[in-house]
C-alpha positions as a Markdown table, in Angstrom:
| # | Residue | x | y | z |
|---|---|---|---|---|
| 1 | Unk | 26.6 | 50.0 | 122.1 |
| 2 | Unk | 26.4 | 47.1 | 119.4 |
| 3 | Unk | 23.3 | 46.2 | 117.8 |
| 4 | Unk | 21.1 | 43.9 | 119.8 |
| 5 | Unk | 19.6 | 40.7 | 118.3 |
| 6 | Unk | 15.9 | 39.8 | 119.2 |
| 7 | Unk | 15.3 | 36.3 | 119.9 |
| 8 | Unk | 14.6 | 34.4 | 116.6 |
| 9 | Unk | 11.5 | 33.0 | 117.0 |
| 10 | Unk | 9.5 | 36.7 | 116.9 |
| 11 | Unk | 10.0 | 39.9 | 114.9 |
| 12 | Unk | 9.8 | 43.6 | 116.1 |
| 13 | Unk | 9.0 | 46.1 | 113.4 |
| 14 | Unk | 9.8 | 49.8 | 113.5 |
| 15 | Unk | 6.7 | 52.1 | 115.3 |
| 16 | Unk | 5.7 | 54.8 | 112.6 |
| 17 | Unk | 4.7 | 57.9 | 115.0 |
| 18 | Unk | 3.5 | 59.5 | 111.6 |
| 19 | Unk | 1.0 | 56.3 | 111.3 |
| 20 | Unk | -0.6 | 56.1 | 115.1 |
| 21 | Unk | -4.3 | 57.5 | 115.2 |
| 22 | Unk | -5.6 | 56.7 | 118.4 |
| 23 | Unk | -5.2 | 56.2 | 122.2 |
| 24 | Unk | -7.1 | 54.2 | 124.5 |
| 25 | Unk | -7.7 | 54.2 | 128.2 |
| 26 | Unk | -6.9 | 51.0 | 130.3 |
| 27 | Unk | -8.8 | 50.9 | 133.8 |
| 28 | Unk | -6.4 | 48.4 | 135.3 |
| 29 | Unk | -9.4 | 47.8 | 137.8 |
| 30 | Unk | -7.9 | 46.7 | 140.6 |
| 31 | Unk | -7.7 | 49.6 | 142.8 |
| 32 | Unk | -4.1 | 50.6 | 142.6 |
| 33 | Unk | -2.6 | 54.2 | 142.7 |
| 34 | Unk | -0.1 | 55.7 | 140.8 |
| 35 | Unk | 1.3 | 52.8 | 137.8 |
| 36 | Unk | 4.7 | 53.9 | 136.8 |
| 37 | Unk | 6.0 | 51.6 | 134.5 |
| 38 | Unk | 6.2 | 48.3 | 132.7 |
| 39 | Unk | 6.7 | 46.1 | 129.9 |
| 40 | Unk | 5.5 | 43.4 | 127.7 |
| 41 | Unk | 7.3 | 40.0 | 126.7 |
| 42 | Unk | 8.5 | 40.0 | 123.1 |
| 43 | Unk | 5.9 | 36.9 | 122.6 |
| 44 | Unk | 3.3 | 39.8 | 123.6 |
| 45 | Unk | 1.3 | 37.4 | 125.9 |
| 46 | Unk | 2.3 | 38.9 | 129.2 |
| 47 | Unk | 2.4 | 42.6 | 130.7 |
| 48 | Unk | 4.1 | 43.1 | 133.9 |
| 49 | Unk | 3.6 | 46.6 | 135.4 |
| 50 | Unk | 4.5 | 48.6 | 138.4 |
| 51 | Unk | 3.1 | 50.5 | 140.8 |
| 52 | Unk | 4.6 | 53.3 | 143.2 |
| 53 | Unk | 5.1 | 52.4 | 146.5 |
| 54 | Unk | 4.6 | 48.3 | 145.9 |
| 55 | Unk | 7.6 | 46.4 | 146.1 |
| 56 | Unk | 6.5 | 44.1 | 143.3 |
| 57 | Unk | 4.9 | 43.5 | 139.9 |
| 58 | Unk | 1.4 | 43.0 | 138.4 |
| 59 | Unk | 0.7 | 40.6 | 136.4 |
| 60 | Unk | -1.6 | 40.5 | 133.3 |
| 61 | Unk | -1.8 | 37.4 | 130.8 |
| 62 | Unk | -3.2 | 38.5 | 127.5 |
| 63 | Unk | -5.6 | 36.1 | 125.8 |
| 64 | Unk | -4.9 | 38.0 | 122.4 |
| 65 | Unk | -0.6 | 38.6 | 121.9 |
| 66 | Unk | 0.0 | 42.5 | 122.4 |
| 67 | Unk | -3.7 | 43.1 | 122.9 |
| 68 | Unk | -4.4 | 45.3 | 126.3 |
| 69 | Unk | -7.8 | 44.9 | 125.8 |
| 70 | Unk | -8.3 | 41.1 | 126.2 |
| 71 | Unk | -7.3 | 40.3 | 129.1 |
| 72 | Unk | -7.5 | 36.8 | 130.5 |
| 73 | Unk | -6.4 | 36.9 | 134.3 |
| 74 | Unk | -5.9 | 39.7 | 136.3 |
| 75 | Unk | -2.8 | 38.0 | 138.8 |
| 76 | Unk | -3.3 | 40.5 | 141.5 |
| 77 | Unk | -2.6 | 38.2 | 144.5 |
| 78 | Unk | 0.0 | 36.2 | 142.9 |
| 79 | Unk | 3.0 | 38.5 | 142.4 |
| 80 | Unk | 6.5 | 39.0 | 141.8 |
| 81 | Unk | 7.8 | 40.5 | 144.8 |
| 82 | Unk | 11.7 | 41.5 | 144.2 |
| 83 | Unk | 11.7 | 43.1 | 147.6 |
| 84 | Unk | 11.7 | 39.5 | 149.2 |
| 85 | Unk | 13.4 | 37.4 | 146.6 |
| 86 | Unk | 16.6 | 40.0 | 146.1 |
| 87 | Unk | 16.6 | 41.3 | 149.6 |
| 88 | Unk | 16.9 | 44.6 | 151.1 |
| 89 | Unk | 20.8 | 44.6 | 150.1 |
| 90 | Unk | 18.9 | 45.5 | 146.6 |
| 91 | Unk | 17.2 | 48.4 | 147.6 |
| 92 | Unk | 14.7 | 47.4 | 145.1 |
| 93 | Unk | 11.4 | 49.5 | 147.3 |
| 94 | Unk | 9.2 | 51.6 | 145.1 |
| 95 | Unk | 10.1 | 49.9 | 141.5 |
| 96 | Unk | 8.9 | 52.0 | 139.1 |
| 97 | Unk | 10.9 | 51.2 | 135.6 |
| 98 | Unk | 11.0 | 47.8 | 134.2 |
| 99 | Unk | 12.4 | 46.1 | 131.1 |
| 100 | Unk | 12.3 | 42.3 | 129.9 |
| 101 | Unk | 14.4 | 41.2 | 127.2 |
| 102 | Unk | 14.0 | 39.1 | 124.5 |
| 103 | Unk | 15.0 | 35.5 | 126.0 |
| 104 | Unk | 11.5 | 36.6 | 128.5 |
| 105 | Unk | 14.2 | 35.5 | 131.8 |
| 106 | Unk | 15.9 | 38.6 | 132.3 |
| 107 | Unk | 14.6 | 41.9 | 133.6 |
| 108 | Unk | 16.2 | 44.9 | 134.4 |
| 109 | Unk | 14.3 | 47.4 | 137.3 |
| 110 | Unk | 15.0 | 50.8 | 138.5 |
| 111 | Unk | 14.3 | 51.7 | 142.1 |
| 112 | Unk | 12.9 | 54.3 | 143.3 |
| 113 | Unk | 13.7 | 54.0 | 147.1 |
| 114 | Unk | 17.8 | 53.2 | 146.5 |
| 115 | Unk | 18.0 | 54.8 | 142.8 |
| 116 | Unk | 19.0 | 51.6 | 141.4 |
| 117 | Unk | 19.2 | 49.6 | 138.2 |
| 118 | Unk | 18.9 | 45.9 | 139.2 |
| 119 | Unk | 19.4 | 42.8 | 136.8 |
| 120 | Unk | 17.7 | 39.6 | 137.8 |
| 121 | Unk | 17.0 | 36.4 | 135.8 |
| 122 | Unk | 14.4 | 33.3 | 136.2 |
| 123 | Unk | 15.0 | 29.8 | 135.7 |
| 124 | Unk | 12.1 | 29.4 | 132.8 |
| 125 | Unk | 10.8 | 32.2 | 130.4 |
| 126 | Unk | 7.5 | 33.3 | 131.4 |
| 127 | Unk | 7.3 | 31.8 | 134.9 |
| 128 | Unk | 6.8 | 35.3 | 136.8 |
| 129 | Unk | 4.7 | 34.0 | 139.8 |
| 130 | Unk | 5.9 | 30.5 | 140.0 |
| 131 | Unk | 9.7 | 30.8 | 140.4 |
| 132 | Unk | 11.8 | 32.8 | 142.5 |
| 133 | Unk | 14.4 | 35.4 | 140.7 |
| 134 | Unk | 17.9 | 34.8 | 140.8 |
| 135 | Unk | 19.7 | 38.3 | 142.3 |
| 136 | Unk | 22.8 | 39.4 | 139.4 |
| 137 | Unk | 23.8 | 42.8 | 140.0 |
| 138 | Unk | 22.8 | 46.4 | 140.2 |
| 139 | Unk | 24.4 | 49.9 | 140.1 |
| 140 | Unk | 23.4 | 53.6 | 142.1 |
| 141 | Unk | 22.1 | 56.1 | 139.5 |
| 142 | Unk | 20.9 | 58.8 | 141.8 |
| 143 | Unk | 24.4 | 60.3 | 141.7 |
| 144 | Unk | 24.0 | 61.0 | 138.2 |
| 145 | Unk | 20.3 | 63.0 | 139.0 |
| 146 | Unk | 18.0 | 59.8 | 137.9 |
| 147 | Unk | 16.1 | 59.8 | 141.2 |
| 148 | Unk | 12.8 | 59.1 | 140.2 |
| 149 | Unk | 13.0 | 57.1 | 137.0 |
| 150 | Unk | 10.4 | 55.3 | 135.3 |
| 151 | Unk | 11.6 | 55.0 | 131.6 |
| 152 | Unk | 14.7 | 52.1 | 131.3 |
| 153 | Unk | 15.4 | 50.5 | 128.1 |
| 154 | Unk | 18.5 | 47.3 | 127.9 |
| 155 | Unk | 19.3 | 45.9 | 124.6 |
| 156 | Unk | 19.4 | 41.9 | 124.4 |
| 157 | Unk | 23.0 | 42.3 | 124.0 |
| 158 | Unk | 23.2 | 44.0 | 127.7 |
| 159 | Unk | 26.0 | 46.1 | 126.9 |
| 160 | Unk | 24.7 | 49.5 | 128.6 |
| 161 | Unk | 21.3 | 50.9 | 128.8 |
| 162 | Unk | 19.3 | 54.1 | 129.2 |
| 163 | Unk | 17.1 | 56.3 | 131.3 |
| 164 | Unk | 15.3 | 59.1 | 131.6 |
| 165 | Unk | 13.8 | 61.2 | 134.0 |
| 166 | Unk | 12.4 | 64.5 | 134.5 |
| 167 | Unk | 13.9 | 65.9 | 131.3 |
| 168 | Unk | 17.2 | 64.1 | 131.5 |
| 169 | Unk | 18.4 | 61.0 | 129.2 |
| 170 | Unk | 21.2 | 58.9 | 130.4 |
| 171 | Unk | 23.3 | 56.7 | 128.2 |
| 172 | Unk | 24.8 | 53.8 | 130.9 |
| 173 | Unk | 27.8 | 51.4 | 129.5 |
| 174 | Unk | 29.1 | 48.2 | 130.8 |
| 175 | Unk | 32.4 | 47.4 | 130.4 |
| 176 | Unk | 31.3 | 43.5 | 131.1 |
| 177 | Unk | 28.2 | 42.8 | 128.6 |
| 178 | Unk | 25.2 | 42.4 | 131.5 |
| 179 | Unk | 27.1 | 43.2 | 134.5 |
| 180 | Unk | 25.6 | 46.1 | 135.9 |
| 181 | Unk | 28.1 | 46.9 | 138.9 |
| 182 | Unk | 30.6 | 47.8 | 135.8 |
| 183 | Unk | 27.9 | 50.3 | 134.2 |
| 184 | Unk | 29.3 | 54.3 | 134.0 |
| 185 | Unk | 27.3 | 57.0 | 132.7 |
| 186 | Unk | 28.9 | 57.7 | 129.2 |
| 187 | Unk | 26.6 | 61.2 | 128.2 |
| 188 | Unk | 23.8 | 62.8 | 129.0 |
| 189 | Unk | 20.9 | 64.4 | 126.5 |
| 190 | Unk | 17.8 | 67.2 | 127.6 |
| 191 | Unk | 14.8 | 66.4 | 126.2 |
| 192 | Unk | 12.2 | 68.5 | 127.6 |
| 193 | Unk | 9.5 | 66.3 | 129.4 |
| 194 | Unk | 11.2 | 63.1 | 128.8 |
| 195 | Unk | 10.4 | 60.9 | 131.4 |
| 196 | Unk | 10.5 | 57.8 | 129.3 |
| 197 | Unk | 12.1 | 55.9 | 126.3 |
| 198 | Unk | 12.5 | 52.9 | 124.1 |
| 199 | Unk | 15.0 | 52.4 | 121.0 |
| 200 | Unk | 14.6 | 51.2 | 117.7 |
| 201 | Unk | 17.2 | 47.7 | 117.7 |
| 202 | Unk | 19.5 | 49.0 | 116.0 |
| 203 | Unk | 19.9 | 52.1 | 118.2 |
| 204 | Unk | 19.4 | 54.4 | 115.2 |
| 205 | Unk | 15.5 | 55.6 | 116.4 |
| 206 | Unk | 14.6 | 56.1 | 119.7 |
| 207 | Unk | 10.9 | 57.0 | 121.1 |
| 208 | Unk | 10.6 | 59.6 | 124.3 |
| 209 | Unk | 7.1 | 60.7 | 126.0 |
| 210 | Unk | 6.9 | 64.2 | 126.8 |
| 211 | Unk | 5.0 | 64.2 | 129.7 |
| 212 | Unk | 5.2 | 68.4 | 129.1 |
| 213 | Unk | 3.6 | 67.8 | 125.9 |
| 214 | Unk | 1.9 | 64.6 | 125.8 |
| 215 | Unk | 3.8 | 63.1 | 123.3 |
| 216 | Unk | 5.5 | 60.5 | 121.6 |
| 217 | Unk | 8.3 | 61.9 | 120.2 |
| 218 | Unk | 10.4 | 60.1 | 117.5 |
| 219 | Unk | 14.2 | 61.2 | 117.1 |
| 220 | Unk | 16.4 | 59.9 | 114.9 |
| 221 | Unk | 20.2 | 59.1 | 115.7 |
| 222 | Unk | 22.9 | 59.6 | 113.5 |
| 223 | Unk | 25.1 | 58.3 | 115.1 |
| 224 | Unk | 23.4 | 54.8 | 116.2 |
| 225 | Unk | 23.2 | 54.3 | 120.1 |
| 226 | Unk | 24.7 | 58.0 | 120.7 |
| 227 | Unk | 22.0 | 60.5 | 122.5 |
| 228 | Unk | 24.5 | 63.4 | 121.6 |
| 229 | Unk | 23.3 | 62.9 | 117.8 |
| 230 | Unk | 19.1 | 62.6 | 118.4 |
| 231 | Unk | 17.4 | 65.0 | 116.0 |
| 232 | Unk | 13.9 | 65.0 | 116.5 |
| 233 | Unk | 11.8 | 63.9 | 113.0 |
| 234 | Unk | 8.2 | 63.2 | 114.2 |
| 235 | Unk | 5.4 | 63.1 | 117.2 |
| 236 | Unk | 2.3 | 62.4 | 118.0 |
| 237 | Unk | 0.3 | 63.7 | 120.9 |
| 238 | Unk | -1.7 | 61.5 | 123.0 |
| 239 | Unk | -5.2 | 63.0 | 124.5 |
| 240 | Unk | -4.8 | 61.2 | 128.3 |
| 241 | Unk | -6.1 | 64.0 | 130.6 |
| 242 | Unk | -3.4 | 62.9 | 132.8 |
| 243 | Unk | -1.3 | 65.6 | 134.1 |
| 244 | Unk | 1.6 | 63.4 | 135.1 |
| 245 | Unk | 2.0 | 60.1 | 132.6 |
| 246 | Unk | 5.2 | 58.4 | 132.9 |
| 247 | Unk | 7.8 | 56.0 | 131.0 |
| 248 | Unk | 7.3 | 54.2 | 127.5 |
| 249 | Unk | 7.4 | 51.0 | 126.6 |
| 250 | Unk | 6.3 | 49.9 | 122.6 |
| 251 | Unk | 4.9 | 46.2 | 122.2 |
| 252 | Unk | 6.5 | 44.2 | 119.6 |
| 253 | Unk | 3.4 | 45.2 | 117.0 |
| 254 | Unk | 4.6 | 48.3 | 117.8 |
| 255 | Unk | 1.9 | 49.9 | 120.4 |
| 256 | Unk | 2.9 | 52.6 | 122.7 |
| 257 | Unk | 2.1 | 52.6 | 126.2 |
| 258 | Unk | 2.3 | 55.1 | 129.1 |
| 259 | Unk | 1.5 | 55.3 | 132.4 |
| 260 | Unk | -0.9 | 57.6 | 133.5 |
| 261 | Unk | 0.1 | 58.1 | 137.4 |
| 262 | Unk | -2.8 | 60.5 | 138.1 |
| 263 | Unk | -5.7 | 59.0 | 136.9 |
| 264 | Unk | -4.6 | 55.2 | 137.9 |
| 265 | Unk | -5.0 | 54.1 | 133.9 |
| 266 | Unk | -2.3 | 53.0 | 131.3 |
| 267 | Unk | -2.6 | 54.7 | 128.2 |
| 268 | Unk | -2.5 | 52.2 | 124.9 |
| 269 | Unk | -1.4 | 54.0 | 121.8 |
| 270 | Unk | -1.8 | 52.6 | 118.0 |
């Protein structure tokens, strides 16, 4: 995969596992079971999450950019539903991985219920609840054992993407840059535990929580964007007493989150 570009006006930095002290429970509050995954825009002033068995997205608008703890409105009510804007054609039931890429249009979602990848794009960054999703393409994983995802991570250049589940990392590449009904599996990595992860931008780092282990692991690629070549350098273990907490995404400050499915929290790391 080629190096993905960030959009100009924002800056990620590289997450130090060696340098991360301290977790933090969020009580999303609102009565939900089981969050499985999400992401936050690269501006850091929205987190959209997911939660099993809801065919749509929360919403959270942060009052501080990147910080989980100031939240200014809850949008419970007010929701992205993909279910009814892509149709059941999608299969996009049960969404429990998300990612949003740098331009803050596009998203790409796995499925639970059909074992899908799904791209779809808005009309105007940041306008979640207000505009309806434009339907681009999506491609069966479940063939390829990722039944259950909720770690997906898409560079801005949207020439493949990964996923991992239950153990498993899958490297995906499109032969049409963003086009996901041309995406084939290229190799496959065990990690023990893995059940989410997040790359570095220019592929040569990638993060994976150990759900085993409770940690965030840091591996190093020597070859960038090839799996085959991770070597594991660092990791930090997270206190959640959570027995199952899925995916990963990292905050363009370079927080860690996780989601902790049996205690109904998300779990901030810094």
């Amino acid at each position: 995969m080629r190096r993905a570009t960030a959009a100009a006006s924002y800056t990620r930095t590289d997450l130090d596992v060696t340098a991360l002290t301290t977790d933090s429970i969020q009580d999303p509050g609102l009565g939900v079971s089981n969050p499985r995954g999400g992401a936050v825009t690269i501006d850091g002033s929205k987190f959209l999450w997911t939660v099993e068995a809801e065919d749509r997205a929360r919403i959270w608008d942060l009052a501080t950019a990147n910080d989980m703890t100031d939240v200014s409105g809850v949008q419970d009510e007010t929701t992205v539903n993909w279910q009814t804007a892509l149709g059941a054609s999608a299969n996009q039931e049960d969404p429990s991985g998300l990612m949003i890429l740098a331009d803050m249009k596009t998203f790409y979602l796995f499925s639970r219920k059909g074992d899908n990848v799904t791209k779809f794009v808005y009309s105007t960054a940041l306008d979640y609840d207000g505009t309806t999703p434009t339907y681009d393409s999506h491609v069966a994983v479940g063939g390829d054992g990722f039944t259950a995802s909720s770690g997906i991570w898409v560079p801005d250049d949207e020439t493949g993407f990964y996923i991992a589940y239950n153990g498993k990392i899958g490297e995906y590449a499109m032969s049409t840059a963003g086009d996901l009904s041309t995406a084939t599996l290229t190799r496959t990595q065990s990690i023990s535990g893995a059940y989410g992860i997040w790359f570095q931008d220019d592929l040569s780092v990638c993060w994976v929580n150990d759900v085993s282990s409770k940690q965030i692991e840091e591996y190093s690629l020597s070859t960038p964007g090839n799996i085959s070549t991770m070597s594991l350098s660092s990791s930090y273990t997270y206190t959640s007493t959570g027995a199952t907490c899925y995916g990963l995404s990292v905050t363009a400050d370079m927080q860690a989150l996780v989601f902790d499915g049996s205690n109904d929290e998300i779990v901030v790391i810094s």
